[in-house]
TORKOL-4160 file (C-alpha; in steps of 0.2 Angstrom, whole numbers, padded with zeros to 4 digits, m for minus):
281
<pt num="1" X="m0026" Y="0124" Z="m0145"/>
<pt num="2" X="m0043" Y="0126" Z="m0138"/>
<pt num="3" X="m0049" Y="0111" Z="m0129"/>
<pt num="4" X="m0063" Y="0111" Z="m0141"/>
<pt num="5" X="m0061" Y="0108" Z="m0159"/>
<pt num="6" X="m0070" Y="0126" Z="m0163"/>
<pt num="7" X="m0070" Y="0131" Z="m0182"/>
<pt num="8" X="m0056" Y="0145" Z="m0186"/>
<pt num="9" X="m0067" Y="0161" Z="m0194"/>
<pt num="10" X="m0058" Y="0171" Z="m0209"/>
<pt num="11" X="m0064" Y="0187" Z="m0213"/>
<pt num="12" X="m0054" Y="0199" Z="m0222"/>
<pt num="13" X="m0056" Y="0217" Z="m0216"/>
<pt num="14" X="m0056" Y="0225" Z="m0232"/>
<pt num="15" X="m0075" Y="0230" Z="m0235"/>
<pt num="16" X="m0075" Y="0245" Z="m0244"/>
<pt num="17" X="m0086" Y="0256" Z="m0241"/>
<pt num="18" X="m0093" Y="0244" Z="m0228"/>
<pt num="19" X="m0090" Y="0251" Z="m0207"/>
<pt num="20" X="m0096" Y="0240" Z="m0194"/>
<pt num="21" X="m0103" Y="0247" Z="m0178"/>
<pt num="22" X="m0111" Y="0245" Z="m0163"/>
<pt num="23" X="m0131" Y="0242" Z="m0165"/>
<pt num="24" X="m0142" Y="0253" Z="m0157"/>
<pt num="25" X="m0152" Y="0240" Z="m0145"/>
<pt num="26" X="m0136" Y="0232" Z="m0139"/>
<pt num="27" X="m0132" Y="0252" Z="m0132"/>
<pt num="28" X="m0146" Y="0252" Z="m0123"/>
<pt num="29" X="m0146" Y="0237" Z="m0113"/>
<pt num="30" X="m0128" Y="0237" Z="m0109"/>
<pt num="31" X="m0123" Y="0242" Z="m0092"/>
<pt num="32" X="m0105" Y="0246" Z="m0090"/>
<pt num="33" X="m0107" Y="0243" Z="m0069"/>
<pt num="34" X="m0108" Y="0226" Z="m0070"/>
<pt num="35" X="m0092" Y="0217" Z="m0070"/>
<pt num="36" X="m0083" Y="0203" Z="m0062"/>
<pt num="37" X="m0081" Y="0205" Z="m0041"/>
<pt num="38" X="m0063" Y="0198" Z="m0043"/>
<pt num="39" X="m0052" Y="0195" Z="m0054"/>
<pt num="40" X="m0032" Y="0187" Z="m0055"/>
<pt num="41" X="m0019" Y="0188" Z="m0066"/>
<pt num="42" X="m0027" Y="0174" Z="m0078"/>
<pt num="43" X="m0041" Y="0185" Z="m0081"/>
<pt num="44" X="m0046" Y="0196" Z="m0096"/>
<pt num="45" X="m0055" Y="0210" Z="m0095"/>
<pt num="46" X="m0070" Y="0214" Z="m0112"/>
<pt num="47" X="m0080" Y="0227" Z="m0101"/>
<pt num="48" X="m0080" Y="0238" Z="m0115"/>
<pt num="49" X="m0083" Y="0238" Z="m0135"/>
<pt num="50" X="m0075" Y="0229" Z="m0146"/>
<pt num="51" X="m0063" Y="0238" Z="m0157"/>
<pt num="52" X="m0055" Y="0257" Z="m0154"/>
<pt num="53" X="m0063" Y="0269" Z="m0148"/>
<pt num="54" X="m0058" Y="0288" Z="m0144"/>
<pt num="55" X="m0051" Y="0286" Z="m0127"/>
<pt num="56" X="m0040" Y="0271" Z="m0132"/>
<pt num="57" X="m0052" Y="0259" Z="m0119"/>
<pt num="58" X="m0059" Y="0249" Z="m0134"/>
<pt num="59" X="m0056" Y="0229" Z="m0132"/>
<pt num="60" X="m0045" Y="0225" Z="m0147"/>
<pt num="61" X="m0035" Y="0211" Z="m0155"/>
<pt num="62" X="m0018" Y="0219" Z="m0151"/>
<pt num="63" X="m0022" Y="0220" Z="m0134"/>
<pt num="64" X="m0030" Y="0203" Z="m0132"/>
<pt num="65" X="m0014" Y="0196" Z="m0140"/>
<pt num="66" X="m0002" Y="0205" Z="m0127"/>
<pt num="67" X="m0013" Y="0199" Z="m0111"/>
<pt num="68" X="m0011" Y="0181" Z="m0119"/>
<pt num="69" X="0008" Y="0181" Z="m0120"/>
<pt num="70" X="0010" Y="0188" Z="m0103"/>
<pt num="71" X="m0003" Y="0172" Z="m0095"/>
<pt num="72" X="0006" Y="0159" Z="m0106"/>
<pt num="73" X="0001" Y="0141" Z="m0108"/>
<pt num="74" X="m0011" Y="0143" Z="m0093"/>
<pt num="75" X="m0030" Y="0141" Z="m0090"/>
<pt num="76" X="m0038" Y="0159" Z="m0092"/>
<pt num="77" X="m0053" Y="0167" Z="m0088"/>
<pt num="78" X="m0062" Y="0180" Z="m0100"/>
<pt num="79" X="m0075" Y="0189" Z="m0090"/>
<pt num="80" X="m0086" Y="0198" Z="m0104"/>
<pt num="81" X="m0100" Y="0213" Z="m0103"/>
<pt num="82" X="m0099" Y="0223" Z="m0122"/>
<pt num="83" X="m0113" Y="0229" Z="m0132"/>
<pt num="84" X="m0100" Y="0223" Z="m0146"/>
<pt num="85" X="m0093" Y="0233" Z="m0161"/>
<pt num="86" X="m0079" Y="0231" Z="m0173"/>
<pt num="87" X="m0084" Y="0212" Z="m0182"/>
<pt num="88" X="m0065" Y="0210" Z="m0187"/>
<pt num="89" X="m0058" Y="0214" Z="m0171"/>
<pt num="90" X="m0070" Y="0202" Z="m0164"/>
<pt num="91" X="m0066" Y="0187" Z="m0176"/>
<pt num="92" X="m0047" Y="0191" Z="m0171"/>
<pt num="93" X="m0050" Y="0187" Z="m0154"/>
<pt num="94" X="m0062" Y="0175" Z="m0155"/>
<pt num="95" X="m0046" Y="0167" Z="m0166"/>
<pt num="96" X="m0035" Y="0171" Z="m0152"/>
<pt num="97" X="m0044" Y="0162" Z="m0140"/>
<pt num="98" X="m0048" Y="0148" Z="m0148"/>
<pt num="99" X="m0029" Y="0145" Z="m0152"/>
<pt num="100" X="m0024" Y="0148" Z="m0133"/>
<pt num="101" X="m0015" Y="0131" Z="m0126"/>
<pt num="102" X="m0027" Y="0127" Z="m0111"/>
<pt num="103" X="m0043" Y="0129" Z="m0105"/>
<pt num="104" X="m0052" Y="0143" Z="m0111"/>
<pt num="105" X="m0069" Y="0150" Z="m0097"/>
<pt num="106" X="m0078" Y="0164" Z="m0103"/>
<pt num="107" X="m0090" Y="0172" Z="m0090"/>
<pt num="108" X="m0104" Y="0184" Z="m0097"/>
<pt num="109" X="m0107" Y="0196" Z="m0082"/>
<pt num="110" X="m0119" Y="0207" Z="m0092"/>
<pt num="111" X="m0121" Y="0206" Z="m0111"/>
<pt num="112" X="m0112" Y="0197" Z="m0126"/>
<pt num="113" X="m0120" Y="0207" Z="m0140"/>
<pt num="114" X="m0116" Y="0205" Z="m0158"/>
<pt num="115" X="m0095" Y="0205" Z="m0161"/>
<pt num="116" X="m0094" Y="0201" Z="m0141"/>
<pt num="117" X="m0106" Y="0185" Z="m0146"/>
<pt num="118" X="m0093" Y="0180" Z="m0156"/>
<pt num="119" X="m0079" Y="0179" Z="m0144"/>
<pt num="120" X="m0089" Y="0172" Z="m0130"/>
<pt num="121" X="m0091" Y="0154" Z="m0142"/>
<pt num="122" X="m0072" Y="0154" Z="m0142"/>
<pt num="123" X="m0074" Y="0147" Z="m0121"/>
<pt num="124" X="m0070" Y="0126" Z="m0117"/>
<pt num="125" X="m0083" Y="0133" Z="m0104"/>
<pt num="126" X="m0096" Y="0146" Z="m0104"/>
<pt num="127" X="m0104" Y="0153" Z="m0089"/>
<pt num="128" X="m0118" Y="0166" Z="m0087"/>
<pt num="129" X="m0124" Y="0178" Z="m0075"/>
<pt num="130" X="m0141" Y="0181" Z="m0068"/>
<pt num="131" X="m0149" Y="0191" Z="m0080"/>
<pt num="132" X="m0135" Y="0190" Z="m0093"/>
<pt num="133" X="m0137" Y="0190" Z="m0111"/>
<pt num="134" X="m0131" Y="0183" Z="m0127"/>
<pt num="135" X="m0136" Y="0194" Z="m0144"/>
<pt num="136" X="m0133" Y="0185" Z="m0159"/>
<pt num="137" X="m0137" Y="0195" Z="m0176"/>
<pt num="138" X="m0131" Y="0193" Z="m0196"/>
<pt num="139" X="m0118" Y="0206" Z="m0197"/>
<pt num="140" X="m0123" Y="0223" Z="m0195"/>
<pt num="141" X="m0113" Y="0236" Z="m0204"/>
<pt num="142" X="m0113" Y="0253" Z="m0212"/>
<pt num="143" X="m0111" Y="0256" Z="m0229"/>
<pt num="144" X="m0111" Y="0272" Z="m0237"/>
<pt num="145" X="m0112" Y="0275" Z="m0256"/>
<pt num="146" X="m0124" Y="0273" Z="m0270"/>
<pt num="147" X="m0136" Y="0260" Z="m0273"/>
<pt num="148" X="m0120" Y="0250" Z="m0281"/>
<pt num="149" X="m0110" Y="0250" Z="m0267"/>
<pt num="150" X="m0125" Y="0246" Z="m0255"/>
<pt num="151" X="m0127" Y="0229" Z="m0266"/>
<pt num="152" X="m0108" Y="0226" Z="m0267"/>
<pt num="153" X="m0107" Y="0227" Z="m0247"/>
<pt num="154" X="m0123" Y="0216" Z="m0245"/>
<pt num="155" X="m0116" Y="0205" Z="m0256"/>
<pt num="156" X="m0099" Y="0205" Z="m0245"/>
<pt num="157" X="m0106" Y="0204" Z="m0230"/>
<pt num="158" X="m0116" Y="0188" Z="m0234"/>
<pt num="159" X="m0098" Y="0176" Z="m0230"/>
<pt num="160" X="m0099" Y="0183" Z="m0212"/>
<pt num="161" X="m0115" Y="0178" Z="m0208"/>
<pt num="162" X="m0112" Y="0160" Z="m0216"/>
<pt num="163" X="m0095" Y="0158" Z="m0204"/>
<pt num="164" X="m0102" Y="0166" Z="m0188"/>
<pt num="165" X="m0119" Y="0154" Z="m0191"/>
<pt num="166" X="m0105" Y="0139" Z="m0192"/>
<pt num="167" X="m0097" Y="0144" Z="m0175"/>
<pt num="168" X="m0115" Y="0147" Z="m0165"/>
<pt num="169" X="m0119" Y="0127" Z="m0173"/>
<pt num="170" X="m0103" Y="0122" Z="m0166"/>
<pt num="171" X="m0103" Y="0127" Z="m0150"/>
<pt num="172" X="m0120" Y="0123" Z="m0146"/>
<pt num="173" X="m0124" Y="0109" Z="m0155"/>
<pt num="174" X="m0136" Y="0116" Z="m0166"/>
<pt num="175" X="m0138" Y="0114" Z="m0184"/>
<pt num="176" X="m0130" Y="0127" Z="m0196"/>
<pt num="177" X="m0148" Y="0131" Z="m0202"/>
<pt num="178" X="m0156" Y="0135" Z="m0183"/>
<pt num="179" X="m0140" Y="0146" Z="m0179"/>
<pt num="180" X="m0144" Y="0155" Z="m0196"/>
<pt num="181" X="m0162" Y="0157" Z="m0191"/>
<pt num="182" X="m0159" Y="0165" Z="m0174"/>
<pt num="183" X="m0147" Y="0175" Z="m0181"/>
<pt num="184" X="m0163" Y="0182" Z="m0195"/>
<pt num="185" X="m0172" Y="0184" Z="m0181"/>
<pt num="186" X="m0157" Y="0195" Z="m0170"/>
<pt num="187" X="m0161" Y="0185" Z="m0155"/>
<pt num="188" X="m0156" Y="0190" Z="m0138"/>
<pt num="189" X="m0154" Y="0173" Z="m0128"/>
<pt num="190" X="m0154" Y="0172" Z="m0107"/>
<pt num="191" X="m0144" Y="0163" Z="m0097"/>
<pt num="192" X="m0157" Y="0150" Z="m0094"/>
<pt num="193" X="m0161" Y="0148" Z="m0112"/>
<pt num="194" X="m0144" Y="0149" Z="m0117"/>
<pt num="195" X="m0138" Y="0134" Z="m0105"/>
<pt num="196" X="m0153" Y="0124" Z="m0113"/>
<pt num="197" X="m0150" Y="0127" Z="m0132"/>
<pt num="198" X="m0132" Y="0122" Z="m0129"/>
<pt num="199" X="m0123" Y="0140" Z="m0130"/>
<pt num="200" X="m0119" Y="0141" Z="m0112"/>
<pt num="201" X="m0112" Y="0129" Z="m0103"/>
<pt num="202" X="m0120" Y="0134" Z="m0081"/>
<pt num="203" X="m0123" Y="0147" Z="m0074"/>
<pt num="204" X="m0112" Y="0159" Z="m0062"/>
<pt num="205" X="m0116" Y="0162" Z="m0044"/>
<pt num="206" X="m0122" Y="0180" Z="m0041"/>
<pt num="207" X="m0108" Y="0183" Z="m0028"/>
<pt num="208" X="m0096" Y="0182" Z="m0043"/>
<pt num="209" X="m0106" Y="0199" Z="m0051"/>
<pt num="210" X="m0102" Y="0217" Z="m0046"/>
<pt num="211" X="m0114" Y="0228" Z="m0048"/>
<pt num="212" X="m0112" Y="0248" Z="m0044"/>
<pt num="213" X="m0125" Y="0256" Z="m0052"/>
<pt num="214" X="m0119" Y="0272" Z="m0060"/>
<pt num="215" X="m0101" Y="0268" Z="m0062"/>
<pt num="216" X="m0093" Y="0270" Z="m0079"/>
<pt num="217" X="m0109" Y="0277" Z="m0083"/>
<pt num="218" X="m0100" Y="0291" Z="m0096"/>
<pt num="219" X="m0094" Y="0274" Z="m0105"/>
<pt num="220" X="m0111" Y="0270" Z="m0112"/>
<pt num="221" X="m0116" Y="0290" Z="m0115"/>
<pt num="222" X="m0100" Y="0292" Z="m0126"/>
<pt num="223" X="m0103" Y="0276" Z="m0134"/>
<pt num="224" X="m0120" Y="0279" Z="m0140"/>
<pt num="225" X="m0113" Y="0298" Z="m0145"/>
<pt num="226" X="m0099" Y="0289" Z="m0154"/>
<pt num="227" X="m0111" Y="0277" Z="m0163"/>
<pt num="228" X="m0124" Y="0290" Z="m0166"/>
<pt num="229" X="m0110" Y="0300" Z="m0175"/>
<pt num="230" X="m0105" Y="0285" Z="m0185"/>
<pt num="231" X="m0122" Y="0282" Z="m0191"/>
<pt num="232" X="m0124" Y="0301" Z="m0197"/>
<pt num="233" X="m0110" Y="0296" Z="m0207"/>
<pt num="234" X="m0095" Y="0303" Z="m0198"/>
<pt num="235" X="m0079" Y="0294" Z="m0202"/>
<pt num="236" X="m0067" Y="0289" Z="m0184"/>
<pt num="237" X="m0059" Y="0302" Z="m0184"/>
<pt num="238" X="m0071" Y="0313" Z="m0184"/>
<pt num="239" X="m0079" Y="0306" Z="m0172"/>
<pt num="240" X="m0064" Y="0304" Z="m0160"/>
<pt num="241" X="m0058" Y="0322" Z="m0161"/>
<pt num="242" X="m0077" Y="0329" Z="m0158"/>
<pt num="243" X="m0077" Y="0318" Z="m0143"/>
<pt num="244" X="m0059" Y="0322" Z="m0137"/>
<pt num="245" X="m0063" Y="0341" Z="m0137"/>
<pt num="246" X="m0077" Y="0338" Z="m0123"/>
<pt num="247" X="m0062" Y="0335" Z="m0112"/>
<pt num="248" X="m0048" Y="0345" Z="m0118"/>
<pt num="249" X="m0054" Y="0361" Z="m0115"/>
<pt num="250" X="m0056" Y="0366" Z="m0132"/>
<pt num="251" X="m0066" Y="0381" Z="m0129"/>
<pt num="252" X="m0055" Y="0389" Z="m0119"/>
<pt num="253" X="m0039" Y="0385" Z="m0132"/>
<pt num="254" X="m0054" Y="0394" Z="m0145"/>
<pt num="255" X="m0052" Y="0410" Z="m0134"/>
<pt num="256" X="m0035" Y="0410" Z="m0136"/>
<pt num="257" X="m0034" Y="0412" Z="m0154"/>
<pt num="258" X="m0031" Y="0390" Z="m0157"/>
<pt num="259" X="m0038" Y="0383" Z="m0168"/>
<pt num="260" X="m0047" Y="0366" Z="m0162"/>
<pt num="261" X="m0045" Y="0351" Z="m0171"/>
<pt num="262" X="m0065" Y="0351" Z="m0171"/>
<pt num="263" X="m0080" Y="0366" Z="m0170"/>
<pt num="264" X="m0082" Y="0370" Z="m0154"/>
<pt num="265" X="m0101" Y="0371" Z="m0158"/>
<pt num="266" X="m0102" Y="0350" Z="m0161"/>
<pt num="267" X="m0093" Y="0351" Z="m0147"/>
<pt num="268" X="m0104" Y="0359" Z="m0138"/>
<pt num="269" X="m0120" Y="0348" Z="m0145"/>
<pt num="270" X="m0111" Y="0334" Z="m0140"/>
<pt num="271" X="m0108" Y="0338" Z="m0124"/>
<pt num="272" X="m0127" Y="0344" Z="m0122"/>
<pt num="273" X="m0134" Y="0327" Z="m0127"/>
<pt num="274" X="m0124" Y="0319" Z="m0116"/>
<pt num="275" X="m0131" Y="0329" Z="m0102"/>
<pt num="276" X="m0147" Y="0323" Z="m0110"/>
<pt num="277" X="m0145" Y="0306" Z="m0108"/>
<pt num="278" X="m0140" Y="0308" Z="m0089"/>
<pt num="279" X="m0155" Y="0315" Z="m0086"/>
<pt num="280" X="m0165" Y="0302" Z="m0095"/>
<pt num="281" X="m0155" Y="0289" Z="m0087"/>
């Protein structure tokens, strides 16, 4: 077990009509350059968000689980910068961590938003970069339906907020009722601030940071594409195959007289807000 007795979070992942997500403001701050300078084979990876996504890079439980196994009963590092995601898959790993058999360091390099928040409390120790970012919210979710269904995932959703506002208060220190009021307020917490209200445990010298502006930057576009989709109320895949098709030639298979799995034309308006958002960035 964790060094730290750190409360278990259950959360069944049958919600309904209820999808959780990425949240918008967590998109825009995240930087997918910024990682960890080195890394060893104790080390684990969350540079990306938190559940699957349509390339297969999305941090999940399964994948957590299979890094775990091959480190064994030794001290491991979890170098962390996710705008979040998937709240189950989060609480799985946050699980996972908690229940490894030695010492547990998670270093945020970027951001910990929202799911990523999660597994970040799960560390003995918790270190923080210059500049890094801890975003803790109530659960944010989708929910699609009538006025019934809204109500009936509210109403679902209200569990979550009560265990994840039970784990910030238990690794900081703080009371049940201040981790619930922070999370109210969707407060985005820096390292400094973090360190002082107990949720962090120092700070990590910039030499351990990498950051090459630029890189992975088609990581964040896609994301934000992916999540823009979800909230116009695409299901996954949809949204997968429609981000596929920008890279598997689709149009030219169309020519041919294939069908694609998806309309080339939201295929092309995918590709064309990407471009967008280049030139924006």
């Amino acid at each position: 077990m964790s060094l730290l007795n750190l409360p278990e979070i259950s959360a069944s992942a049958k919600l309904g009509a209820v999808q959780f997500d990425m949240r918008p403001d967590a998109l825009e701050r995240w930087e997918p350059s910024i990682r960890a300078a080195s890394e060893d084979a104790a080390s684990i990876s969350i540079y990306d968000r938190i559940g699957d996504s349509y390339d297969g890079e999305g941090v999940t439980a399964k994948r957590i689980a299979a890094v775990l196994r091959n480190i064994g009963a030794r001290d491991v590092t979890v170098n962390v910068n996710s705008p979040g995601g998937d709240f189950f898959q989060g609480v799985a790993i946050y699980n996972l961590l908690r229940e490894h058999k030695a010492k547990v360091t998670v270093k945020v390099m970027g951001i910990a938003a929202s799911a990523a928040s999660v597994i970040a409390m799960a560390g003995d120790e918790i270190l923080m970069g210059d500049g890094a970012f801890l975003m803790i919210h109530n659960a944010w979710a989708m929910a699609v339906g009538n006025r019934h269904d809204m109500a009936a995932a509210a109403e679902k959703l209200a569990p979550f907020d009560a265990a994840m506002a039970q784990v910030y208060a238990a690794r900081s220190g703080q009371s049940v009722a201040a981790a619930a009021a922070m999370m109210d307020k969707e407060t985005w917490i820096g390292a400094a601030q973090a360190v002082k209200d107990g949720f962090a445990s120092g700070v990590i010298d910039r030499s351990e940071v990498s950051d090459e502006p630029g890189a992975h930057a088609n990581a964040k576009y896609l994301a934000i594409v992916e999540a823009s989709m979800a909230r116009a109320g695409h299901s996954s895949t949809v949204r997968r195959e429609a981000i596929q098709s920008l890279f598997s030639g689709t149009p030219g298979a169309a020519e041919k007289g294939v069908k694609p799995s998806v309309d080339t034309e939201i295929a092309a308006s995918l590709q064309t807000l990407i471009n967008q958002m280049k030139g924006n960035v």
